[in-house]
Backbone as a chain_set.jsonl record, in Angstrom:
{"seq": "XXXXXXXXXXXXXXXXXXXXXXXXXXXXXXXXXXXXXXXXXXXXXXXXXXXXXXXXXXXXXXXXXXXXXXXXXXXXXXXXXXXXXXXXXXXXXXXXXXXXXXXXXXXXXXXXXXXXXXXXXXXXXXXXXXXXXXXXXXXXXXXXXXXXXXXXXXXXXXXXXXXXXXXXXXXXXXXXXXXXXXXXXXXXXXXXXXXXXXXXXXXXXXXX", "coords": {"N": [[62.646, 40.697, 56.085], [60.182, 43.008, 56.373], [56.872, 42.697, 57.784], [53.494, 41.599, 56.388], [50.963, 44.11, 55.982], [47.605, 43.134, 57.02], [45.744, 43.186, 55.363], [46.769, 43.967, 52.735], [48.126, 41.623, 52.553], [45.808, 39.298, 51.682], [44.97, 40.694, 49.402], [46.757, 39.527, 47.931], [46.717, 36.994, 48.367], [44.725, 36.384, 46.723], [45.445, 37.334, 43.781], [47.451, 35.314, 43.774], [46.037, 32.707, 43.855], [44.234, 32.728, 41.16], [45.288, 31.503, 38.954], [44.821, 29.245, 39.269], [42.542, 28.481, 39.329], [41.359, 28.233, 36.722], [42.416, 25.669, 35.576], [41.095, 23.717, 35.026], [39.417, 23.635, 33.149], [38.839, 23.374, 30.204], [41.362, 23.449, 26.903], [41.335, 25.414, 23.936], [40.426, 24.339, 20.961], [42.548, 23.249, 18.523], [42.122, 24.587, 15.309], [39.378, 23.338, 13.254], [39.418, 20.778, 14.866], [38.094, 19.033, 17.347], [37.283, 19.675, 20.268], [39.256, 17.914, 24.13], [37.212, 18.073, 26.189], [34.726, 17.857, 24.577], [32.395, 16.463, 23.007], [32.718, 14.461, 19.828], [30.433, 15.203, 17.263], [27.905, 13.211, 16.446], [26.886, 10.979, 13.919], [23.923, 10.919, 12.445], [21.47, 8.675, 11.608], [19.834, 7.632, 9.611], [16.286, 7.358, 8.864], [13.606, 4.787, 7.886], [11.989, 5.221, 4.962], [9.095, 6.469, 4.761], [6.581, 5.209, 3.316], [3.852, 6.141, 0.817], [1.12, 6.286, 1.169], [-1.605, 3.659, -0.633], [-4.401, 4.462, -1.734], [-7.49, 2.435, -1.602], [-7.966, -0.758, -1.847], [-6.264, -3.488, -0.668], [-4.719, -6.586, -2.018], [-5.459, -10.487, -0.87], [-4.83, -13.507, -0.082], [-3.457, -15.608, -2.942], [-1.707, -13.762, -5.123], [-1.29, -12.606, -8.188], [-1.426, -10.588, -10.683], [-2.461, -8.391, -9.952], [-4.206, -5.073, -10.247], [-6.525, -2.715, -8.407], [-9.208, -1.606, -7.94], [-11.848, 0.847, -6.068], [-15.41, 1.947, -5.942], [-14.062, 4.41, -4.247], [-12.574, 5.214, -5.694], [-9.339, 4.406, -6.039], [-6.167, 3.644, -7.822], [-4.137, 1.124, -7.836], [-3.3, -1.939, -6.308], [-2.603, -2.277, -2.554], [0.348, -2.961, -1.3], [0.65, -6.579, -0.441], [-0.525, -7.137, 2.816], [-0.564, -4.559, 3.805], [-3.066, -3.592, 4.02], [-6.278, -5.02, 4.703], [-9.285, -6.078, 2.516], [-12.841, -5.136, 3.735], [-14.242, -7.373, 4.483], [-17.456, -8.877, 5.709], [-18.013, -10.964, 8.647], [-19.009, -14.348, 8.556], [-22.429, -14.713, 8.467], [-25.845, -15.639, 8.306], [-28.25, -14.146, 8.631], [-27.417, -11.814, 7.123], [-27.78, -9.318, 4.882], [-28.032, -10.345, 1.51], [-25.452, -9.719, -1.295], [-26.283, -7.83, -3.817], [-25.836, -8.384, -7.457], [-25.366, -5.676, -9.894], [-24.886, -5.472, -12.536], [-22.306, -6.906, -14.901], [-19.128, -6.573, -16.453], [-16.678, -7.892, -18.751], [-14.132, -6.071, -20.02], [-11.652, -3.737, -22.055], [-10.514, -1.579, -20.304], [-11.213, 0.914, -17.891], [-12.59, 3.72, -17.119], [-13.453, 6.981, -15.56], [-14.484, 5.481, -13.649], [-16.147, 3.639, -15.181], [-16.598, 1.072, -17.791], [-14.842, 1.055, -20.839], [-15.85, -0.56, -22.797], [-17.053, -3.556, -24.271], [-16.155, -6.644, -24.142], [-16.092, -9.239, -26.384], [-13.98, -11.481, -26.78], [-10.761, -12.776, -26.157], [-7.296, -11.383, -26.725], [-4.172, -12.805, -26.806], [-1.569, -11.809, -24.499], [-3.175, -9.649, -24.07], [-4.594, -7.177, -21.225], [-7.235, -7.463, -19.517], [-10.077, -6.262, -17.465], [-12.372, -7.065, -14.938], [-15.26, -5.347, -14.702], [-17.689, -4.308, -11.822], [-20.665, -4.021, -10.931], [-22.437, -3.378, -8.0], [-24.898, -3.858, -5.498], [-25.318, -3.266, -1.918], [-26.859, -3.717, 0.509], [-26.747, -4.48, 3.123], [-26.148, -2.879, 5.329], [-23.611, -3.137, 6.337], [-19.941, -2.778, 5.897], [-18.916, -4.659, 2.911], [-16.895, -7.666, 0.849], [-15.714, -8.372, -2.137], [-14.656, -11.484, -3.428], [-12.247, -11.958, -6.111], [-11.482, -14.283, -8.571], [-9.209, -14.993, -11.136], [-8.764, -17.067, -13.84], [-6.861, -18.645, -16.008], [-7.068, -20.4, -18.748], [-7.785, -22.867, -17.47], [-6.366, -22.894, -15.376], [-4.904, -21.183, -12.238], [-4.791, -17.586, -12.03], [-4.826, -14.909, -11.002], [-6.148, -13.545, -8.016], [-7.624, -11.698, -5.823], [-9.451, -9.73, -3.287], [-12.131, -7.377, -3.037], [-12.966, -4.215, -1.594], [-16.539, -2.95, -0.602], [-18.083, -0.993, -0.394], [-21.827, 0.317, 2.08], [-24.163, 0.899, -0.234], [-26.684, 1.905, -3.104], [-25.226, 1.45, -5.554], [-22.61, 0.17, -6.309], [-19.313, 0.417, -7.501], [-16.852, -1.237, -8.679], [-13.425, -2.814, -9.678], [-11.236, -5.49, -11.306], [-8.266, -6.849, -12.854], [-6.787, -8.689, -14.693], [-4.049, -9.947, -16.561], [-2.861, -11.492, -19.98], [-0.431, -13.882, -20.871], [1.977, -14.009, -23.058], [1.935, -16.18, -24.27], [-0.269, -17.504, -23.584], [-2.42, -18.88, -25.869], [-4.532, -20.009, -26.091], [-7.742, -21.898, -24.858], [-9.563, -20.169, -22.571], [-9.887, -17.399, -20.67], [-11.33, -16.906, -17.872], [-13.766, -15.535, -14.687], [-14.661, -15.884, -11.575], [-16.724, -14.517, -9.125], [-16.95, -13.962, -5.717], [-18.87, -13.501, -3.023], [-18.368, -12.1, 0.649], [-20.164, -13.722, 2.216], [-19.827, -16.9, 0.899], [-20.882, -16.625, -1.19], [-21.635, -17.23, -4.737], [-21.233, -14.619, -7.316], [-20.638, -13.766, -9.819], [-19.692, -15.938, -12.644], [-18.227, -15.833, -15.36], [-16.762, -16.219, -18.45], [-14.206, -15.561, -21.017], [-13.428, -16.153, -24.555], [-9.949, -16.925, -25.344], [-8.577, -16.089, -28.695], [-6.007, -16.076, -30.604], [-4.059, -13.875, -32.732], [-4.425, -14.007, -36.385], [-2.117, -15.1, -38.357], [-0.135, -13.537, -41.308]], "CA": [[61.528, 41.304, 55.354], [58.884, 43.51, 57.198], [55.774, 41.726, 57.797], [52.872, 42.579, 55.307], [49.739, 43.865, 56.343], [47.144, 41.973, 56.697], [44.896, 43.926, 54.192], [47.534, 43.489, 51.177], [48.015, 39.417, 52.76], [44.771, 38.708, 51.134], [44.859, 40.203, 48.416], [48.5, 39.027, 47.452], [46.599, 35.636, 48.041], [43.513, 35.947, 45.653], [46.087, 37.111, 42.715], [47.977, 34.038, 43.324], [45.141, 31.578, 43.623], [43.687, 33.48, 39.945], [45.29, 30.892, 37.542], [44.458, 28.032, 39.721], [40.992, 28.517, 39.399], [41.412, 27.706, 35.597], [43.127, 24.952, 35.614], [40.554, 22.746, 34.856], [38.649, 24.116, 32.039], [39.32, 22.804, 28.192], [42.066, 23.943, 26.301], [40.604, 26.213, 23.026], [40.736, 23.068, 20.127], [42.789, 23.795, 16.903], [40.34, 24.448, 14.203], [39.351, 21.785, 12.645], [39.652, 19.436, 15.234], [37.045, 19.218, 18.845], [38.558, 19.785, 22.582], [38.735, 16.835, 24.946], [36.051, 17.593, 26.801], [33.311, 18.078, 23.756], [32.206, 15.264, 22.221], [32.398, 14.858, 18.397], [29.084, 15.427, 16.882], [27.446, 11.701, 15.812], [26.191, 10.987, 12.326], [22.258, 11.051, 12.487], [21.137, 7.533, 10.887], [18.659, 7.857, 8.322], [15.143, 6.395, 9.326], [13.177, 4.323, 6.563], [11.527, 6.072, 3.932], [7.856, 6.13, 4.266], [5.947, 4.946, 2.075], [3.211, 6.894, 1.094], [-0.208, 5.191, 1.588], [-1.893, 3.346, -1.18], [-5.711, 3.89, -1.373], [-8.215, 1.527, -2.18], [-8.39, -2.593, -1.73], [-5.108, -4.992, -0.993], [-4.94, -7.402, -2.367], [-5.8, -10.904, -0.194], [-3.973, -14.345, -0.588], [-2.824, -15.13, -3.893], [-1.702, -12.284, -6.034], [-0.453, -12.807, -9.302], [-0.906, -9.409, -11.27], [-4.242, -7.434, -9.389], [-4.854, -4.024, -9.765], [-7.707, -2.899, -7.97], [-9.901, -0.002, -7.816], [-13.554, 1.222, -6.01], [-15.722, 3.539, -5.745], [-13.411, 5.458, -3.514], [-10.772, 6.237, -6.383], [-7.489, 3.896, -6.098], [-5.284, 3.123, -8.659], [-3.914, 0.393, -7.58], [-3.632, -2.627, -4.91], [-2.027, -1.877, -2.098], [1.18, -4.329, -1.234], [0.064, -7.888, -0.103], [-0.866, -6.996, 3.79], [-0.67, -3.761, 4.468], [-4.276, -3.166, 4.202], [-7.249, -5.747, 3.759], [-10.62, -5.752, 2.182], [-12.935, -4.894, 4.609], [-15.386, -8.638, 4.445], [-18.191, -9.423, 6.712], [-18.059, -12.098, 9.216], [-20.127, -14.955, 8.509], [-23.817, -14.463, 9.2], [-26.905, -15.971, 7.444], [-29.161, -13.437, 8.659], [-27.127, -10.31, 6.856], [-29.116, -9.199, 3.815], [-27.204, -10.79, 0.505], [-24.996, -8.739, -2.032], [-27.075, -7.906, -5.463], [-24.662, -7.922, -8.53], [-26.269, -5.016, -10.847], [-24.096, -5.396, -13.878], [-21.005, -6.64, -14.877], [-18.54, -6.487, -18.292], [-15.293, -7.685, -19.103], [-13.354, -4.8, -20.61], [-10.417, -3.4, -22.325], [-9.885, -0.471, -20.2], [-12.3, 1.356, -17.38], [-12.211, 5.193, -17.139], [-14.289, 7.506, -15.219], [-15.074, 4.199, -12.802], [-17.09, 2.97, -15.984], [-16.228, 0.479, -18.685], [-14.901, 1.527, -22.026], [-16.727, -1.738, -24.012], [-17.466, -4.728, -23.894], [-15.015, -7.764, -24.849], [-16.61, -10.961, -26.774], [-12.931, -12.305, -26.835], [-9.175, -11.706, -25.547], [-6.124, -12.018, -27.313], [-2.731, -12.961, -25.926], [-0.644, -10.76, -23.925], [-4.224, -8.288, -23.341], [-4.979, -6.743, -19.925], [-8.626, -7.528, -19.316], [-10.346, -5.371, -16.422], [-13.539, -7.315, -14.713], [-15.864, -4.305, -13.891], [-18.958, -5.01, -11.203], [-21.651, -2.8, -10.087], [-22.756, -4.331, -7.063], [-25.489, -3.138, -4.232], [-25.43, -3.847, -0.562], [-27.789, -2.632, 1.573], [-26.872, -5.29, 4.721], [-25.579, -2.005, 6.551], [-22.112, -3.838, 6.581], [-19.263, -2.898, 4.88], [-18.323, -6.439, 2.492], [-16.333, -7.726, -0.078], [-16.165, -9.643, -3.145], [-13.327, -12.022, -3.912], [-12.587, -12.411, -7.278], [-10.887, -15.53, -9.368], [-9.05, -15.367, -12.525], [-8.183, -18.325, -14.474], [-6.544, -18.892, -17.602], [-6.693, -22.246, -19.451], [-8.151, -23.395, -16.275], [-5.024, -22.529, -13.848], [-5.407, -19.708, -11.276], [-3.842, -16.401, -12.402], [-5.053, -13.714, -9.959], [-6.753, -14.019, -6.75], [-7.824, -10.637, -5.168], [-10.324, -8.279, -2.562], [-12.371, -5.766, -3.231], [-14.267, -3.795, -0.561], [-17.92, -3.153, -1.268], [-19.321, -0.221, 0.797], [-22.651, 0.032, 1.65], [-24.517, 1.634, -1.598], [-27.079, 1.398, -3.782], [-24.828, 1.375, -6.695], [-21.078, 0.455, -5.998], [-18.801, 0.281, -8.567], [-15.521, -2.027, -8.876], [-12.597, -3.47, -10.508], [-10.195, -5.775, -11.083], [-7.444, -6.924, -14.118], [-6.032, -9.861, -14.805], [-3.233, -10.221, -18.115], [-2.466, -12.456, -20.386], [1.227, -13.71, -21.332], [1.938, -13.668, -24.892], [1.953, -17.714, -24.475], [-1.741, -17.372, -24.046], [-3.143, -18.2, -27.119], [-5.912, -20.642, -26.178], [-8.584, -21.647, -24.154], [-10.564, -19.176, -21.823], [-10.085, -16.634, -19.587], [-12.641, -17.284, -16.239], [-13.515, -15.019, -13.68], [-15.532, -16.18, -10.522], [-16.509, -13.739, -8.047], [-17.389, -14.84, -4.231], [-18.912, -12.646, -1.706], [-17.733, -13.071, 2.071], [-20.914, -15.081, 2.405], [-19.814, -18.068, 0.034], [-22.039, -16.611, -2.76], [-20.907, -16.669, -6.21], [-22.221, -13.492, -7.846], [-20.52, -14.398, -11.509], [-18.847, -16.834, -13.514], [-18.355, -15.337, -16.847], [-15.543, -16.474, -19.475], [-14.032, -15.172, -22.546], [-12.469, -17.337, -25.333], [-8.858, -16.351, -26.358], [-7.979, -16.229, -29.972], [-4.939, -15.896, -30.989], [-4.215, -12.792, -33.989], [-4.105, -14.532, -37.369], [-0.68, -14.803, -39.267], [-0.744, -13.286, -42.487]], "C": [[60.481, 41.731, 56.372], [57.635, 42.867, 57.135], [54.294, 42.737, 57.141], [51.526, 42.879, 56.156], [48.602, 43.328, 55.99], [45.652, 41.881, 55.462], [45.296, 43.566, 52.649], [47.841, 42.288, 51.121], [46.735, 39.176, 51.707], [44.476, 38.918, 49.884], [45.788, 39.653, 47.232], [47.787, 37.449, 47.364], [45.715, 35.218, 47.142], [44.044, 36.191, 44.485], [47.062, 36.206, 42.923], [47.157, 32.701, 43.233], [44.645, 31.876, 42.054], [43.879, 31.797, 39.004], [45.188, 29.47, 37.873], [42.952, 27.283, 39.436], [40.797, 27.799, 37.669], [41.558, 26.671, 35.267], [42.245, 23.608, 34.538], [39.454, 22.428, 33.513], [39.359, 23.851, 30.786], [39.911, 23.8, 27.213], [41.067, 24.386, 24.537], [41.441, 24.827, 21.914], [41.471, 23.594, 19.29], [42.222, 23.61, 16.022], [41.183, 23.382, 13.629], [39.007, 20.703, 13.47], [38.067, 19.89, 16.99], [37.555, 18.92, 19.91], [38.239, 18.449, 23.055], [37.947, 16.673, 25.795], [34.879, 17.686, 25.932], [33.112, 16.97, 22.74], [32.329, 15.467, 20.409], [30.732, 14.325, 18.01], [29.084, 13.661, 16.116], [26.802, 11.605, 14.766], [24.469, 10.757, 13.235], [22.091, 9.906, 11.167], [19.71, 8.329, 10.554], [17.39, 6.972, 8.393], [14.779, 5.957, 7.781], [12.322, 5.375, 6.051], [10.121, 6.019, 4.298], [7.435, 6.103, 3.432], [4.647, 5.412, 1.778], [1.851, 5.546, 1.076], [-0.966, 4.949, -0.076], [-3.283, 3.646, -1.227], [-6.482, 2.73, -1.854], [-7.983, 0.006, -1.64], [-7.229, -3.134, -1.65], [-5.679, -6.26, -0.94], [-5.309, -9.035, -0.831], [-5.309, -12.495, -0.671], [-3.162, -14.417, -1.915], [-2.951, -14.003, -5.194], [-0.697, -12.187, -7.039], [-0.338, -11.198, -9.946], [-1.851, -8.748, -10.97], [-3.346, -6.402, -10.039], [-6.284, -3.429, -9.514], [-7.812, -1.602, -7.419], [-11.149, -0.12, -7.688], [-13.677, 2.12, -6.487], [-14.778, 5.161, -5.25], [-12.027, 5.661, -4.518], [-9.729, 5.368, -6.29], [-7.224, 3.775, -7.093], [-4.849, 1.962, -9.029], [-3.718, -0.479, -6.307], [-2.33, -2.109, -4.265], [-1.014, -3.271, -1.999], [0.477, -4.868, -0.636], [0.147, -7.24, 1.811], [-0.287, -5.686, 4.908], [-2.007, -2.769, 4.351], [-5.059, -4.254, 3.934], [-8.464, -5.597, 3.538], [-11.106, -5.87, 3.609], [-14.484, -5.935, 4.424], [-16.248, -8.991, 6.082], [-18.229, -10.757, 7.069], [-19.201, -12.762, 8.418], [-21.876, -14.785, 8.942], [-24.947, -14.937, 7.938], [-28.085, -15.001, 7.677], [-28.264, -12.214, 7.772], [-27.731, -10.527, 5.481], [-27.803, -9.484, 2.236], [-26.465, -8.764, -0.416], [-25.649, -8.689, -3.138], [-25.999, -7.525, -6.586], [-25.681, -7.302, -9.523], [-26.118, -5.209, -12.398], [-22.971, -6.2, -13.819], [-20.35, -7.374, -16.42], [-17.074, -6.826, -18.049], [-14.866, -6.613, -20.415], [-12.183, -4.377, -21.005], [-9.632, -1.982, -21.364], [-11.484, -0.062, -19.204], [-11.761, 3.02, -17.195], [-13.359, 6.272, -16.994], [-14.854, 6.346, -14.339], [-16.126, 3.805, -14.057], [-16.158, 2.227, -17.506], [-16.403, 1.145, -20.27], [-15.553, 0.75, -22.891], [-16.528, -2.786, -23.282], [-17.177, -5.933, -24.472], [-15.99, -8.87, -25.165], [-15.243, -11.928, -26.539], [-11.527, -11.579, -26.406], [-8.219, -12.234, -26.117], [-4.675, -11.691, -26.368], [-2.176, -11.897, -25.489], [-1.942, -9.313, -23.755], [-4.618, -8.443, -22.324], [-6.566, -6.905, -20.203], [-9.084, -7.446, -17.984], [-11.808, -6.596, -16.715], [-14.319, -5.964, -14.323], [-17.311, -4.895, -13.163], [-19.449, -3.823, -10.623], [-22.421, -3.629, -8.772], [-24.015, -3.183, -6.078], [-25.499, -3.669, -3.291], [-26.0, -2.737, -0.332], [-28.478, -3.749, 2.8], [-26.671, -3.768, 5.776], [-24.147, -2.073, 7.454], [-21.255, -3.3, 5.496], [-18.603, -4.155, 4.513], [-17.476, -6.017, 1.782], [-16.627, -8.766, -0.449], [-14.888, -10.329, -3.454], [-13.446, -12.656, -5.493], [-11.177, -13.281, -7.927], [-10.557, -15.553, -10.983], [-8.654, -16.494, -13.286], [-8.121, -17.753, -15.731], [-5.936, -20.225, -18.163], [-6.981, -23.322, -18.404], [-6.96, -23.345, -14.962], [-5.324, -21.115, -13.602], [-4.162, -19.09, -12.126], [-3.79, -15.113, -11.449], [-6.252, -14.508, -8.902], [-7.014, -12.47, -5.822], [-9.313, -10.01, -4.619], [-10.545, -7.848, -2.971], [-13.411, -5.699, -2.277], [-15.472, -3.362, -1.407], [-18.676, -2.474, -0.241], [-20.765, -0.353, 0.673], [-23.326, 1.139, 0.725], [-25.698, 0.856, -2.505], [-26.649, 0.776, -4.781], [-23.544, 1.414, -6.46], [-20.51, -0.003, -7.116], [-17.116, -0.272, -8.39], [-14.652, -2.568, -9.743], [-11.676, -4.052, -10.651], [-9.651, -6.317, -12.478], [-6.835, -8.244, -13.908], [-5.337, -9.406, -16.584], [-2.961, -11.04, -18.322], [-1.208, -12.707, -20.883], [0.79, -14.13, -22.488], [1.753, -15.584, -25.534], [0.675, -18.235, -23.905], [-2.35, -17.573, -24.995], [-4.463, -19.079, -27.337], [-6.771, -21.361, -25.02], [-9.96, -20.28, -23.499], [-9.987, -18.206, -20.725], [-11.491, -16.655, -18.538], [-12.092, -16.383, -15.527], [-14.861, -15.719, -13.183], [-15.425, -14.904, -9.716], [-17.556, -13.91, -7.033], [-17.64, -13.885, -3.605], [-18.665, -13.095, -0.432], [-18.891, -13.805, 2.735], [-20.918, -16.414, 2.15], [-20.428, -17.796, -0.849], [-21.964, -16.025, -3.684], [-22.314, -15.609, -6.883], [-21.882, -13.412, -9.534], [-19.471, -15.317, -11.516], [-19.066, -16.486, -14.877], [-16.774, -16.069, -17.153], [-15.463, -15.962, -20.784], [-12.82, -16.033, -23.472], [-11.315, -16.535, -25.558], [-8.773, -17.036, -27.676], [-7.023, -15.465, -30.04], [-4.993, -14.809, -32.299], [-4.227, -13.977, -34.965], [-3.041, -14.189, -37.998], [-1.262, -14.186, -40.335], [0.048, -13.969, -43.231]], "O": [[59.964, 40.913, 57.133], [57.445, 42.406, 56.009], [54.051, 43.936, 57.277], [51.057, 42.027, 56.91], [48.41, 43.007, 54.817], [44.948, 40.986, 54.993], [44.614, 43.117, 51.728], [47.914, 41.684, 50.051], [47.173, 38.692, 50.663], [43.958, 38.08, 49.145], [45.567, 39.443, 46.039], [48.165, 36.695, 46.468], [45.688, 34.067, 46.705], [43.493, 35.503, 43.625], [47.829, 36.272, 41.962], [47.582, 31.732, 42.604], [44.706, 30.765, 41.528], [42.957, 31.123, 38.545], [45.392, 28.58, 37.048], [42.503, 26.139, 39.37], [40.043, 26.835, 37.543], [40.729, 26.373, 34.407], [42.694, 22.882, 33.651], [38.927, 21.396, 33.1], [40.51, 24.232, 30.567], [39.286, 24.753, 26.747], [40.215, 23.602, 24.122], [42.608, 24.449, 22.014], [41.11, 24.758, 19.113], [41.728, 22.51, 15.773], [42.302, 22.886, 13.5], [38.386, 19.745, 13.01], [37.449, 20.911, 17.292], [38.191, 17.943, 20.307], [37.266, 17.819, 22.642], [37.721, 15.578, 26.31], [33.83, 17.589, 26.568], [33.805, 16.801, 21.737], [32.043, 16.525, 19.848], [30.106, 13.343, 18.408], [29.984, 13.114, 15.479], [25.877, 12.416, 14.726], [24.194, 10.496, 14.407], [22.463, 10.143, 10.018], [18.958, 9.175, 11.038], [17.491, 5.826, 7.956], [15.292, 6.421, 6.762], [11.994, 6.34, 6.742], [9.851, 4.88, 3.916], [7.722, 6.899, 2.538], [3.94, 5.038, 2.715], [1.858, 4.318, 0.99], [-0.946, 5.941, -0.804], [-3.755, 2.801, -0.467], [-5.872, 2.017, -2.651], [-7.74, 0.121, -0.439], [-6.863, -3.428, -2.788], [-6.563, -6.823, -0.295], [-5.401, -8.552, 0.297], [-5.476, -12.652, -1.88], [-2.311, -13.559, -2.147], [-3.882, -13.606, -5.894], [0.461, -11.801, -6.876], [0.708, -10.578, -9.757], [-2.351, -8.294, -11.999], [-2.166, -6.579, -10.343], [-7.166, -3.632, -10.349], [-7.075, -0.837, -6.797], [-11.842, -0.76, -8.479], [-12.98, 2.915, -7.118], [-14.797, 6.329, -5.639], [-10.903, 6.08, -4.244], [-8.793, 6.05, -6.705], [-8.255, 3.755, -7.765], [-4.977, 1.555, -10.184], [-3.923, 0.081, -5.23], [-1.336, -1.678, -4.849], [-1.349, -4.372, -2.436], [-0.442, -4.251, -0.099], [1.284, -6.805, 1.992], [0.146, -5.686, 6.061], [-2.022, -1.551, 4.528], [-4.752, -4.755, 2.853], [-9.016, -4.896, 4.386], [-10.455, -6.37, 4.526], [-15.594, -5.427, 4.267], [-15.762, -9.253, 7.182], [-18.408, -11.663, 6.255], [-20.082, -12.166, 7.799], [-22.132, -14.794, 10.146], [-24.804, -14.564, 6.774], [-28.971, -15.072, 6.826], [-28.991, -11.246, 7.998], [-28.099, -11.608, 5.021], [-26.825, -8.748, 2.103], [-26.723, -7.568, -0.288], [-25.638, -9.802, -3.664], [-25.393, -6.454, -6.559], [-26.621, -7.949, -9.984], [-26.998, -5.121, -13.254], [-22.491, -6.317, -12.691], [-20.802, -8.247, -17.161], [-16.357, -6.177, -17.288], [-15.363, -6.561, -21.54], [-11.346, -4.661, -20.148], [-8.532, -1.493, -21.623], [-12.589, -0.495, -19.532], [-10.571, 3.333, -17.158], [-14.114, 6.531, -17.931], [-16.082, 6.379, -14.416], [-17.242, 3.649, -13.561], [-15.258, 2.817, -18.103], [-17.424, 1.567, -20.814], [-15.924, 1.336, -23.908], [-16.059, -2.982, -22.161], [-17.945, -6.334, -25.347], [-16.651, -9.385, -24.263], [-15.424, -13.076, -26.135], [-11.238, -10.385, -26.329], [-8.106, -13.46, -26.135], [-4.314, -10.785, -25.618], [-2.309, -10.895, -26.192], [-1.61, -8.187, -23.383], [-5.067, -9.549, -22.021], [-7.021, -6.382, -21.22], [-8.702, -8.317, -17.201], [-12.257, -6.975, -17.797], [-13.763, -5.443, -13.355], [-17.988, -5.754, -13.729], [-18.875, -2.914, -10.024], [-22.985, -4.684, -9.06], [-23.926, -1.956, -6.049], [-25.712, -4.87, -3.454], [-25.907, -1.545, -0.626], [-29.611, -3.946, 3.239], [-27.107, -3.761, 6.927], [-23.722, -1.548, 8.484], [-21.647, -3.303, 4.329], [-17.892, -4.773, 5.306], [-17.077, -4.858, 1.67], [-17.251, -9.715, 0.026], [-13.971, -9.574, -3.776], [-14.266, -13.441, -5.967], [-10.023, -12.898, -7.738], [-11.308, -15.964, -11.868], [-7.523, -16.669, -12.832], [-8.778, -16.913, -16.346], [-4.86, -20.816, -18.072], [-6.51, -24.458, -18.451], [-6.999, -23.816, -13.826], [-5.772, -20.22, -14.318], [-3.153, -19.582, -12.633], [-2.771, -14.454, -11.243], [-6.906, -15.547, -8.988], [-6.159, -12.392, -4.939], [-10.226, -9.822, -5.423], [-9.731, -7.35, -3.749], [-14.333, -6.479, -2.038], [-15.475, -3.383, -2.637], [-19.53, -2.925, 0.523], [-21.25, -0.887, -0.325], [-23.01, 2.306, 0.961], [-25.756, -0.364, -2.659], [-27.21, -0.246, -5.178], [-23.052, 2.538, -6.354], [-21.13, -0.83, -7.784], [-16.283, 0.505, -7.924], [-15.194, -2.876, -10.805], [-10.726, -3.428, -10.178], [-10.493, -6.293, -13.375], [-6.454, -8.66, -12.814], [-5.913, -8.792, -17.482], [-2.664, -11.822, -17.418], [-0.7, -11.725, -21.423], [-0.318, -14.496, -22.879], [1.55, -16.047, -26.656], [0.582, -19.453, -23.759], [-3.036, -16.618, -25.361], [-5.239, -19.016, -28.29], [-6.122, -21.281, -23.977], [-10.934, -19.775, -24.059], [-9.608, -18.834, -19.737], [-12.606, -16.284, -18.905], [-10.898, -16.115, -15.395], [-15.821, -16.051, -13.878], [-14.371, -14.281, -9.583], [-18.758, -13.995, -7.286], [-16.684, -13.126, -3.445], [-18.693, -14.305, -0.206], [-18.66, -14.472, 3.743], [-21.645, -17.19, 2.77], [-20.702, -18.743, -1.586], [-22.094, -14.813, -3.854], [-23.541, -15.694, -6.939], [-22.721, -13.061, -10.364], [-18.586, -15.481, -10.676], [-20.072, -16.859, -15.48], [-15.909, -16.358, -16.326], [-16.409, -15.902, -21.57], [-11.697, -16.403, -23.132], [-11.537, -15.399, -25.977], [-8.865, -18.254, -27.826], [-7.037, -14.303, -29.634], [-6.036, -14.883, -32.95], [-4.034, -15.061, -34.415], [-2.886, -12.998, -38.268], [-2.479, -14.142, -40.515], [-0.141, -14.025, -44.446]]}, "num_chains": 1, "name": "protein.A"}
């Protein structure tokens, strides 16, 4: 064989190196399925749900059936410690809380009490409402105490911006095996200083 020149040598050698060069690169997958060098795609875990934010007052040790609503609009308490009233440290110099008003009620609406309960019968929701003023320059709170038949029933916070005229609330219910004694509320400011003790008698409906 005549010897090649050395012009067509080279490139006789770059079309035989050609399919070498490939070699190494990932065969085209059969649909459906993913090549061995491409990973299969990983599920995406599902974070927790947020929860949307509650406004207003959570509740603060025990918490039998609160709901609790200020000035500022809530609805209801938030779950047990993911928010708490917002109570002033101890201090004997801060200027006391003044309680302006306050009504047990069947129902509050418009932040103001629909009437004004002499008595509660079994299995009824009864709303404390309190008008309160601070003017320490602190934002407090009031803790308030329900009893029924003399055993605790609710136990809940409420903040108490500062205001001439703040307006609050909280609920306690009665089970249908309620049908005598009293309903008691106490309510404590974060000074130690009871601002009421009111009670209302339950009576029971009359049979006919």
């Amino acid at each position: 064989m005549p010897p090649v020149p050395a012009r067509f040598a080279c490139r006789l050698a770059l079309v035989l190196a050609l399919p070498v060069l490939g070699c190494d690169e990932p065969r085209s997958a059969a649909p459906g399925r993913p090549s061995a060098s491409t990973p299969s795609p990983q599920p995406v875990a599902a974070g927790p749900t947020d929860r949307a934010a509650v406004p207003g007052t959570a509740p603060r040790g025990v918490v039998v059936d609160p709901s609790v609503t200020t000035d500022s609009a809530a609805d209801a308490a938030a779950p047990e410690g993911e928010e708490t009233a917002a109570c002033a440290p101890k201090d004997p110099k801060l200027k006391p809380l003044q309680l302006l008003h306050f009504t047990f009620t069947s129902a509050v609406e418009r932040k103001a009490p629909t009437d004004k309960l002499r008595i509660v019968r079994p299995g009824q929701r009864v709303w404390a409402h309190l008008v309160l003023r601070n003017r320490s320059g602190e934002d407090r709170c009031v803790h308030l105490i329900f009893r029924v038949g003399g055993q605790l029933r609710t136990e809940v916070d409420l903040d108490v911006g500062e205001s001439w005229s703040w307006r609050t609330w909280a609920y306690a219910t009665l089970r249908s095996t309620d049908t005598a004694g009293h309903l008691e509320l106490e309510a404590i400011d974060d000074q130690g200083r009871a601002l009421v003790r009111e009670r209302l008698p339950i009576v029971a409906a009359s049979g006919r």
